[in-house]
TORLUM-419054 format. One record per atom (N, C-alpha, C): residue number from 0; atom name; residue in one letter; y, x, z. Coordinates in nm, 2 decimals, padded with zeros to 4 digits. Atoms other than C-alpha are relative to their C-alpha. Layout:
<sites>
num,atome,residu,Y,X,Z
NUM,CA,A,Y,X,Z $
...
</sites>
This chain:
<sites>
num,atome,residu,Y,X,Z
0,N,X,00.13,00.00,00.06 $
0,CA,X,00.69,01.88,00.10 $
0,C,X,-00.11,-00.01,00.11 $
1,N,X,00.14,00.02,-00.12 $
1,CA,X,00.39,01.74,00.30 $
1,C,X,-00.13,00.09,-00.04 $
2,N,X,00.16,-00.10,00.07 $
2,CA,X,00.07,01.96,00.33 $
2,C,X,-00.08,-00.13,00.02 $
3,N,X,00.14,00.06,00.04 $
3,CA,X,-00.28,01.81,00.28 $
3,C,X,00.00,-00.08,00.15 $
4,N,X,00.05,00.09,-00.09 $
4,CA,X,-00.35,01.68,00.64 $
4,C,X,00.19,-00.08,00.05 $
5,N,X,-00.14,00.12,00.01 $
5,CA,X,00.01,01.51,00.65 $
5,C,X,00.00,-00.08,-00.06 $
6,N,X,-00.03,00.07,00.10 $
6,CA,X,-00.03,01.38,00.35 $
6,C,X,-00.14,-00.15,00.06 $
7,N,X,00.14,00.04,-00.10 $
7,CA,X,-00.42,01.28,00.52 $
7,C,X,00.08,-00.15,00.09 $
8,N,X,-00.06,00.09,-00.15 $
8,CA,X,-00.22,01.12,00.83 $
8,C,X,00.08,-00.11,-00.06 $
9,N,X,-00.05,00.12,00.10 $
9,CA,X,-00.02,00.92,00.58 $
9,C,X,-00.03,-00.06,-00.05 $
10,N,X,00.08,00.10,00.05 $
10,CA,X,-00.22,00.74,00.42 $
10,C,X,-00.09,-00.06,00.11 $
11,N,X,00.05,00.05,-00.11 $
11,CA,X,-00.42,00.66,00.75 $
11,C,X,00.08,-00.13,00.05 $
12,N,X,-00.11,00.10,-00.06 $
12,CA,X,-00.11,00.50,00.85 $
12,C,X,00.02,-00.12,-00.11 $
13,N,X,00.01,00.06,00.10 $
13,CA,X,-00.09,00.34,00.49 $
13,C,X,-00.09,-00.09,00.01 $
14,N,X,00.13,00.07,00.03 $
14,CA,X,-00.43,00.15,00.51 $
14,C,X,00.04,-00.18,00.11 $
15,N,X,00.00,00.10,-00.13 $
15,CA,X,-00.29,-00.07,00.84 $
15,C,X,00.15,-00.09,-00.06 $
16,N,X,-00.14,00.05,00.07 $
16,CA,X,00.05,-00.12,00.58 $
16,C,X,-00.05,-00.14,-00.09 $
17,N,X,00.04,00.13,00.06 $
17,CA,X,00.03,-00.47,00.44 $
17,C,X,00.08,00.07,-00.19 $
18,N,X,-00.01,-00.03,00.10 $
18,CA,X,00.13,-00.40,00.04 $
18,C,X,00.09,-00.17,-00.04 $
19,N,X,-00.13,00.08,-00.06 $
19,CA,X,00.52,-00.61,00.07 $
19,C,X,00.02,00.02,-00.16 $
20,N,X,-00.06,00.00,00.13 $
20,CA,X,00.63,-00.50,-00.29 $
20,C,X,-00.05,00.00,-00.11 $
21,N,X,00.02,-00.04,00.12 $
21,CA,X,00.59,-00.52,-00.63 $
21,C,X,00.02,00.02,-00.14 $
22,N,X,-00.06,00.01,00.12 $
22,CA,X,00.65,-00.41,-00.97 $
22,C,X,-00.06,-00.06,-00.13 $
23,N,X,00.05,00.07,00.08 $
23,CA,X,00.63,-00.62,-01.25 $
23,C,X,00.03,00.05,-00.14 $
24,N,X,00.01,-00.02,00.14 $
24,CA,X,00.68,-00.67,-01.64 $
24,C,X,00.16,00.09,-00.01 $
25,N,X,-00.05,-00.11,00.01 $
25,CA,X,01.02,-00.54,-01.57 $
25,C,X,00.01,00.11,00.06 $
26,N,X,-00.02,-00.13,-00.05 $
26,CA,X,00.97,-00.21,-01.42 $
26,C,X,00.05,00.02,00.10 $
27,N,X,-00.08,-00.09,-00.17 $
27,CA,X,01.15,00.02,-01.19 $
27,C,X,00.15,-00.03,-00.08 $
28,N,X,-00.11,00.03,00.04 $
28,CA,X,01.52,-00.13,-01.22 $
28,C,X,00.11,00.03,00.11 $
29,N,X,-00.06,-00.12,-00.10 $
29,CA,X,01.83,-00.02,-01.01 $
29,C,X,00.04,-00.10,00.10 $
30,N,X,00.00,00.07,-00.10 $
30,CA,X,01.77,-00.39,-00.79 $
30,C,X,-00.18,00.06,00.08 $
31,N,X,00.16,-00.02,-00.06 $
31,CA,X,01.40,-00.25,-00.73 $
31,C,X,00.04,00.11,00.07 $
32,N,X,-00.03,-00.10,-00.08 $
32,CA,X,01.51,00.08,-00.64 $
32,C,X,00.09,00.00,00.14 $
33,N,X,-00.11,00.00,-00.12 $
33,CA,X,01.80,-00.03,-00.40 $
33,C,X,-00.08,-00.07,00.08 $
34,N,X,00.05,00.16,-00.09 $
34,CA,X,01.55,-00.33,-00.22 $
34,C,X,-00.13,00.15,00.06 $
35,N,X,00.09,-00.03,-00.04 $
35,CA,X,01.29,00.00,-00.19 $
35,C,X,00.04,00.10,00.08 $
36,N,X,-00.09,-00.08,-00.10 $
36,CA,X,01.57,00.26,-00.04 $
36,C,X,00.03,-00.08,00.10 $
37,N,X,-00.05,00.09,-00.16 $
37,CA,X,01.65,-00.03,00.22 $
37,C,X,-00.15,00.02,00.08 $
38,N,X,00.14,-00.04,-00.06 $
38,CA,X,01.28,-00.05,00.30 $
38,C,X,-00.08,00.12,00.03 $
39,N,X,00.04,-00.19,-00.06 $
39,CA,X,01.21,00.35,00.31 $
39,C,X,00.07,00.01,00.16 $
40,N,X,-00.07,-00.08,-00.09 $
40,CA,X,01.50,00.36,00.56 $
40,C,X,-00.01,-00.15,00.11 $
41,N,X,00.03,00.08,-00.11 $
41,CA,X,01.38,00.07,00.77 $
41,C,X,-00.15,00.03,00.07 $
42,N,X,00.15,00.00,-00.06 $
42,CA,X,00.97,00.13,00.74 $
42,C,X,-00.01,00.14,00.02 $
43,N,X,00.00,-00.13,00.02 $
43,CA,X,00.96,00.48,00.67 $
43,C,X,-00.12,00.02,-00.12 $
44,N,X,00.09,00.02,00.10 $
44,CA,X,00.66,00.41,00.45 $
44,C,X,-00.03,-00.10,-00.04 $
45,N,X,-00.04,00.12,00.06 $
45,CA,X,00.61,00.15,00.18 $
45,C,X,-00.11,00.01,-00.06 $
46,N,X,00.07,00.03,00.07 $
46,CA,X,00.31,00.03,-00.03 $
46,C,X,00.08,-00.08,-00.10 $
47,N,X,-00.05,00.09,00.11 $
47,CA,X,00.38,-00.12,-00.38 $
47,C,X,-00.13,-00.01,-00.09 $
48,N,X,00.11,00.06,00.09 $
48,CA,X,00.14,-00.31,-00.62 $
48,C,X,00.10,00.03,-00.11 $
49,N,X,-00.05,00.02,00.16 $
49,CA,X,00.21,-00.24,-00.99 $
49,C,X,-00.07,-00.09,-00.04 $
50,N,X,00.06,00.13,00.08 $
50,CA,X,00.13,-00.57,-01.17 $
50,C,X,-00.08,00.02,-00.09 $
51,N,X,00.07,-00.06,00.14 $
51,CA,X,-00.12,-00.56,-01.45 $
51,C,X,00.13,-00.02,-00.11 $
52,N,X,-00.11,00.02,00.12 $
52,CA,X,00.19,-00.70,-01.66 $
52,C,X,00.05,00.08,-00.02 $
53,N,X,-00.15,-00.05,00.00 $
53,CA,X,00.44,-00.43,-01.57 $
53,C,X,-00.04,00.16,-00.15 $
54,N,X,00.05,-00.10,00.05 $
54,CA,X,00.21,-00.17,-01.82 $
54,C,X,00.04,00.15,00.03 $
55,N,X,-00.02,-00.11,-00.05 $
55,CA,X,00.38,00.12,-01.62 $
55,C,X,-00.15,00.08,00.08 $
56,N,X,00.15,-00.06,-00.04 $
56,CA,X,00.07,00.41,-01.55 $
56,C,X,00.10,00.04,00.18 $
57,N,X,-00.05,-00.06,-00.18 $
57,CA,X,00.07,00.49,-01.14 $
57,C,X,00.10,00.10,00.05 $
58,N,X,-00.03,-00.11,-00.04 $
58,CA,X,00.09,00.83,-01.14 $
58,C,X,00.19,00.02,-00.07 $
59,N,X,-00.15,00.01,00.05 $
59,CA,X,00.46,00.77,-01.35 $
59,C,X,00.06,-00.03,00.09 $
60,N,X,-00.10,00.08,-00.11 $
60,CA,X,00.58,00.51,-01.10 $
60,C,X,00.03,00.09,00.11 $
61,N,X,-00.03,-00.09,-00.09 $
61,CA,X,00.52,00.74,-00.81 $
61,C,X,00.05,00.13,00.03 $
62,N,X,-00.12,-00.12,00.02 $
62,CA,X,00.65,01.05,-00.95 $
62,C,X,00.15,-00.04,-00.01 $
63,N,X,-00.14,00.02,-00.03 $
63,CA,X,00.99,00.84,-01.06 $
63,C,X,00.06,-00.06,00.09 $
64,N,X,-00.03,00.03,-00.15 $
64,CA,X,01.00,00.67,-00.70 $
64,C,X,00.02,00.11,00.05 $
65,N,X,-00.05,-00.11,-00.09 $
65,CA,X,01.00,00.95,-00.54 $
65,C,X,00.12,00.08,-00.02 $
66,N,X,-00.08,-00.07,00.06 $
66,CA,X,01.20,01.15,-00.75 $
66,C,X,00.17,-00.06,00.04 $
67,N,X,-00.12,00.13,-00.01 $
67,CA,X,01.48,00.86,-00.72 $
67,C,X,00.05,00.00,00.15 $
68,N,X,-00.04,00.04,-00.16 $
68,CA,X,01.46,00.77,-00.36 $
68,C,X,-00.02,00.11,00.10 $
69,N,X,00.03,-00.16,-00.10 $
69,CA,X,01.39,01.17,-00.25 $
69,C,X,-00.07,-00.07,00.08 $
70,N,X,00.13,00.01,-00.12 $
70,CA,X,01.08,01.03,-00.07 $
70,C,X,-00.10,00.09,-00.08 $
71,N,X,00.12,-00.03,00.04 $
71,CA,X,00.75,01.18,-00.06 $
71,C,X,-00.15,-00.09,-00.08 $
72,N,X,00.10,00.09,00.02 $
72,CA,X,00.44,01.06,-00.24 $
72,C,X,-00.10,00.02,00.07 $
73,N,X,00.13,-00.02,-00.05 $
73,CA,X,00.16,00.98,-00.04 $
73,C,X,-00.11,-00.02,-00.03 $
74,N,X,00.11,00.01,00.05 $
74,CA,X,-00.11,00.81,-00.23 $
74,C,X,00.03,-00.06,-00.15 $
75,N,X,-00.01,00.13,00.17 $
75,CA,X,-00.15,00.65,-00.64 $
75,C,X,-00.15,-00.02,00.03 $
76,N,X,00.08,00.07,00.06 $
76,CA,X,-00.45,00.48,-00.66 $
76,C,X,-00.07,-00.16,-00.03 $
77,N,X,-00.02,00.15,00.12 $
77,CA,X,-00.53,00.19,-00.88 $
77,C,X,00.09,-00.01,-00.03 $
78,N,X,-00.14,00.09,00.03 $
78,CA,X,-00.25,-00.03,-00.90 $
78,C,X,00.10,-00.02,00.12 $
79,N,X,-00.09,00.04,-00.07 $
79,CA,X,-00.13,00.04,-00.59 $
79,C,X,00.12,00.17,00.07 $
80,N,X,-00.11,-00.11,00.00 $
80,CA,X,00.17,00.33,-00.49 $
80,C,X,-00.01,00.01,00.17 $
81,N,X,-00.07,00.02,-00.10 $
81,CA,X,00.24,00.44,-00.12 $
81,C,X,00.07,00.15,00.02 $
82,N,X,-00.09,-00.09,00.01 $
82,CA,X,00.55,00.63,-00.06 $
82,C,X,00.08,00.05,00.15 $
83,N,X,-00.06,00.06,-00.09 $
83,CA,X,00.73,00.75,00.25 $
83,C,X,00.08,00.13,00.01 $
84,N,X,-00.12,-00.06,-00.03 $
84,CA,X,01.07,00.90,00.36 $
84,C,X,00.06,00.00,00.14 $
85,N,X,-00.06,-00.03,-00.15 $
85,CA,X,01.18,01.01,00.71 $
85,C,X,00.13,-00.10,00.00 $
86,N,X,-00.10,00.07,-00.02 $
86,CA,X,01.44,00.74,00.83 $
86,C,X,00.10,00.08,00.01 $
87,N,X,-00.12,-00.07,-00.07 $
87,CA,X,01.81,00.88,00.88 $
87,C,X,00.04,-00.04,00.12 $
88,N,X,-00.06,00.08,-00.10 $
88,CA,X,01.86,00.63,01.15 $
88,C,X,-00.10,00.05,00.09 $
89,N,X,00.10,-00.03,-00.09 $
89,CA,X,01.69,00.80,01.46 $
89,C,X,-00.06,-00.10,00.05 $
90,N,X,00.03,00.12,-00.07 $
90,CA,X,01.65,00.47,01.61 $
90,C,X,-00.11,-00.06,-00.07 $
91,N,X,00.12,00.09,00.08 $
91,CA,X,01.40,00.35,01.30 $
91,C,X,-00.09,00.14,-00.02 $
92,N,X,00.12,-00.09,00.02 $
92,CA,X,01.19,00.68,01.31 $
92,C,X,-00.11,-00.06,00.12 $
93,N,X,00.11,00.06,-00.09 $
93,CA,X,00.84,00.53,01.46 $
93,C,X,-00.09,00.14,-00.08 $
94,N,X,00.13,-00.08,00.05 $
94,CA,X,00.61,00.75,01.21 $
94,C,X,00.04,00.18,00.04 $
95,N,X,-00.04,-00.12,-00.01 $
95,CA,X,00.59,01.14,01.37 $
95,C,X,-00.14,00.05,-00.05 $
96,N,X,00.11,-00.11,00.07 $
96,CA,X,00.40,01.38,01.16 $
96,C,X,-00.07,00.09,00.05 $
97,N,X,00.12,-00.09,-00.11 $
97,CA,X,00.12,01.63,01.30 $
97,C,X,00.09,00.12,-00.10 $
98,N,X,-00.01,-00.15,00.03 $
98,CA,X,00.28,02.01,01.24 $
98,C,X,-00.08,00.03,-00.13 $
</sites>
């Protein structure tokens, strides 16, 4: 569980993240989830665009991302999701969190 100025620091880092992914008219499917668990455990944090097509609301996507890929949510707003998950691979940890 991240507190408030973690969550802060994460989205900081978010803003410099280019927005790589996105979900369309079909949804969150179990090739979208596997292509966004490869990318948690490479970037550590991910941006995703919901399409206007995909009619899925934000605040859904990002609760069942997370929920799915045991990452944290760090931002919903508009149309866009950013999500992030501590690497397992010590070698791909770049993002360290303030206490």
């Amino acid at each position: 569980m991240l507190t408030g100025k973690q969550r802060a620091y994460l989205r900081g880092i978010a803003n410099t993240v280019q927005c790589l992914y996105q979900i369309g008219k079909e949804g969150i499917t179990d090739n979208v989830i596997a292509q966004f668990d490869d990318a948690l455990e490479a970037r550590e944090i991910i941006k995703i665009k919901i399409l206007p097509n995909s009619l899925l609301d934000t605040k859904d996507v990002i609760a069942e991302l997370s929920e799915t890929l045991n990452a944290e949510p760090v931002s919903a707003i508009g149309s866009k999701v950013v999500i992030y998950r501590q690497s397992s691979n010590k070698e791909n940890r770049n993002i360290v969190i303030p206490k």
